[in-house]
C-alpha positions as CSV (number, residue, x, y, z in Angstrom):
1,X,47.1,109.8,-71.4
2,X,45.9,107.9,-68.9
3,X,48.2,109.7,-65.9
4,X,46.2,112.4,-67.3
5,X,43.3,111.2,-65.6
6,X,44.6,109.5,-62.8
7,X,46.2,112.8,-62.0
8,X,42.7,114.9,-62.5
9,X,41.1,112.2,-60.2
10,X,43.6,112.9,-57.6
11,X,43.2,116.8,-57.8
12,X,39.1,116.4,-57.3
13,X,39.6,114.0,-54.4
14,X,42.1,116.3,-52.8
15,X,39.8,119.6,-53.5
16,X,36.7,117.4,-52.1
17,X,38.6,116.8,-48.7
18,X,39.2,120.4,-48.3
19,X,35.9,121.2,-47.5
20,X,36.1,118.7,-44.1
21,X,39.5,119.9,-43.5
22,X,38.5,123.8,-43.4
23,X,35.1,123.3,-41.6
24,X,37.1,122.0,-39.1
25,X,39.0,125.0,-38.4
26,X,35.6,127.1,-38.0
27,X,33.3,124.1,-36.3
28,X,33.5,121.6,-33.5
29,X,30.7,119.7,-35.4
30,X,32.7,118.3,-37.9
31,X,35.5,116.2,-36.4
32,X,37.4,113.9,-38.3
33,X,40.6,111.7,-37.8
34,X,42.9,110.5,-40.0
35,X,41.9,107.6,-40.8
36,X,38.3,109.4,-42.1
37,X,40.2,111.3,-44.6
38,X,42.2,107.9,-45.9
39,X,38.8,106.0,-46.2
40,X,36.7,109.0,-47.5
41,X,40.2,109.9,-49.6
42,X,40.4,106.6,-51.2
43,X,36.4,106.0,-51.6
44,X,36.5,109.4,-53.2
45,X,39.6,108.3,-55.7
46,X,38.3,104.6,-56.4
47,X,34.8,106.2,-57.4
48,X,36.8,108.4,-59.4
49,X,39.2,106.3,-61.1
50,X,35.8,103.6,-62.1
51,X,33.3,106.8,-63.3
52,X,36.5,107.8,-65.7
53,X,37.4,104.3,-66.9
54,X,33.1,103.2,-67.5
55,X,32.9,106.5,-69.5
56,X,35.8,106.1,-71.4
57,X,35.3,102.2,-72.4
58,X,31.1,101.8,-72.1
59,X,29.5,102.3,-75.0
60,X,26.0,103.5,-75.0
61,X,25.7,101.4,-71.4
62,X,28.0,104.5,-69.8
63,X,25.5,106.3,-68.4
64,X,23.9,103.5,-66.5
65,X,27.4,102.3,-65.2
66,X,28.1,105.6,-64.1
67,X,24.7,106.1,-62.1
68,X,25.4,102.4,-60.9
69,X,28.6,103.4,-59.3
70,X,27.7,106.7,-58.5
71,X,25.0,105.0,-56.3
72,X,27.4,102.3,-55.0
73,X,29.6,105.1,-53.6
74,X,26.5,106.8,-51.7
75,X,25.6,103.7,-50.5
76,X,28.8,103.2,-48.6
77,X,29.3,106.4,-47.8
78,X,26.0,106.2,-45.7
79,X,26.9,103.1,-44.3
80,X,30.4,104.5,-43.2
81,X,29.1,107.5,-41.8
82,X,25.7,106.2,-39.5
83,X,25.0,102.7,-40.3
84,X,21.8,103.4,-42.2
85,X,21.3,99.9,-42.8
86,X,24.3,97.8,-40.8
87,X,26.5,98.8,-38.1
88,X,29.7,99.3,-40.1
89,X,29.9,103.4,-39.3
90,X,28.2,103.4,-35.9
């Protein structure tokens, strides 16, 4: 059961990264190297992975663990992309 879920996880990460891969087939605007779709590939799949395993184990606390990574994972993700509030993407 739980390659179930490992394997769904790995589908939605993969379908996610599409979108970056095909707009940059149509835009120069969106430019990304490798090493943006392993990050933004393995973010994607960690955040995964932890929203499936709080759901599945959490109680009636689920919700908020979910929202808590949920806004872990937008946190970094800003900080990756421009450095909202460190240097870590600029």
């Amino acid at each position: 059961m739980p390659f179930k879920n490992i394997l769904r996880v790995a589908l939605v990460t993969g379908s996610i990264l599409l979108i970056p891969l095909i707009a940059m087939q149509f835009t120069a605007e969106v430019n990304w190297t490798l090493s943006d779709f392993v990050i933004m590939g393995g973010l994607i799949f960690i955040t995964g992975l932890l929203i499936d395993l709080a759901w599945r184990t959490l109680g009636k606390y689920r919700a908020l663990a979910v929202v808590g990574i949920v806004g872990l994972f937008l946190w970094l993700w800003v900080e990756l992309a421009v450095g909202l509030f460190t240097n870590w993407g600029s």
